[in-house]
DRENDRENMAR-252165 format. One line per 5 residues: their letters; for each residue x, y, z of C-alpha. Coordinates in steps of 0.5 Angstrom, whole numbers, padded with zeros to 4 digits. Example, Ala and Ser with C-alpha at 12.3 -4.5 7.8 and 13.67 -1.06 7.14 Angstrom:
% residues 2
AS) 0025/-0009/0016; 0027/-0002/0014
END
This chain:
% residues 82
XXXXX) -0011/-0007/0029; -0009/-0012/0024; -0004/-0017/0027; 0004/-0017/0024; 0007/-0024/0023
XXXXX) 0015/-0022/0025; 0017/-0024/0017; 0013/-0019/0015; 0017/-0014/0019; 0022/-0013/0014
XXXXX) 0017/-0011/0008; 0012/-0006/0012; 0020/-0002/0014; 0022/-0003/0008; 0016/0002/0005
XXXXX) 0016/0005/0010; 0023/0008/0010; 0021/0010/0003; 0018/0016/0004; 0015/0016/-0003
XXXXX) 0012/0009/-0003; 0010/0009/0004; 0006/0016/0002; 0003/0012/-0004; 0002/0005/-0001
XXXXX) -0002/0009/0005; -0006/0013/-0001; -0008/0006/-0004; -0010/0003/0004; -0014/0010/0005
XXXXX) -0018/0009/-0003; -0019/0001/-0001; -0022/0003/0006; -0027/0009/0002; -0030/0003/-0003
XXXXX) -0025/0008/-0009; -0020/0002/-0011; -0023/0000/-0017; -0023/0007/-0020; -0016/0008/-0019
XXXXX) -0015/0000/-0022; -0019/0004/-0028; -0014/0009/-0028; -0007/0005/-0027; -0010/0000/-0032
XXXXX) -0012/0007/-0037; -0005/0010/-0036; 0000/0010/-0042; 0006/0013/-0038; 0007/0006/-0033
XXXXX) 0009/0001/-0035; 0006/-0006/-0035; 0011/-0009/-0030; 0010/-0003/-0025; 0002/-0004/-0027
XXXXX) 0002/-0011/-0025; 0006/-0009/-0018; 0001/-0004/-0016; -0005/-0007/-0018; -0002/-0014/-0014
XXXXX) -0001/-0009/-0007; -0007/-0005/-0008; -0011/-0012/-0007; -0008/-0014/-0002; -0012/-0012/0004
XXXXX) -0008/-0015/0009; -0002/-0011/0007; -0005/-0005/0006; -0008/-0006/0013; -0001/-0008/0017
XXXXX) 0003/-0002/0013; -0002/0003/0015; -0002/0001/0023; 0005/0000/0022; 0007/0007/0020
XXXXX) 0002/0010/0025; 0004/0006/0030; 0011/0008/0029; 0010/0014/0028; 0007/0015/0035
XX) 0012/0013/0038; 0017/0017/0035
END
């Protein structure tokens, strides 16, 4: 289990109650623990139908492991208990 600072509760809730970003962000944490993040990189770097700004964002989160572990522990974590 990754461990969770108390700052960083409020973004791990805030995805979280985003049910499309916490689906999303919980497919990139499921492709960086597979070895495929650098495909889907590819794919976000080819796409002409997001925005540059988005790209960077989703690129930006996509590489941070720590994140991405924290969210997928949370969410699982909370959701088990609910």
């Amino acid at each position: 289990m990754t461990s969770v600072r108390p700052d960083d509760l409020e973004p791990l809730e805030s995805v979280s109650q985003n049910v499309e970003a916490c689906d999303l962000f919980l497919r990139v944490a499921h492709l960086s623990q597979t070895g495929e993040l650098s495909r889907f990189l590819t794919e976000l770097s080819r796409s002409e139908e997001i925005d540059p700004e988005t790209k960077a964002v989703f690129a930006e989160v996509a590489q941070d492991q720590t994140f991405l572990s924290a969210l997928d522990d949370y969410v699982h974590g909370t959701r088990q208990r609910h």
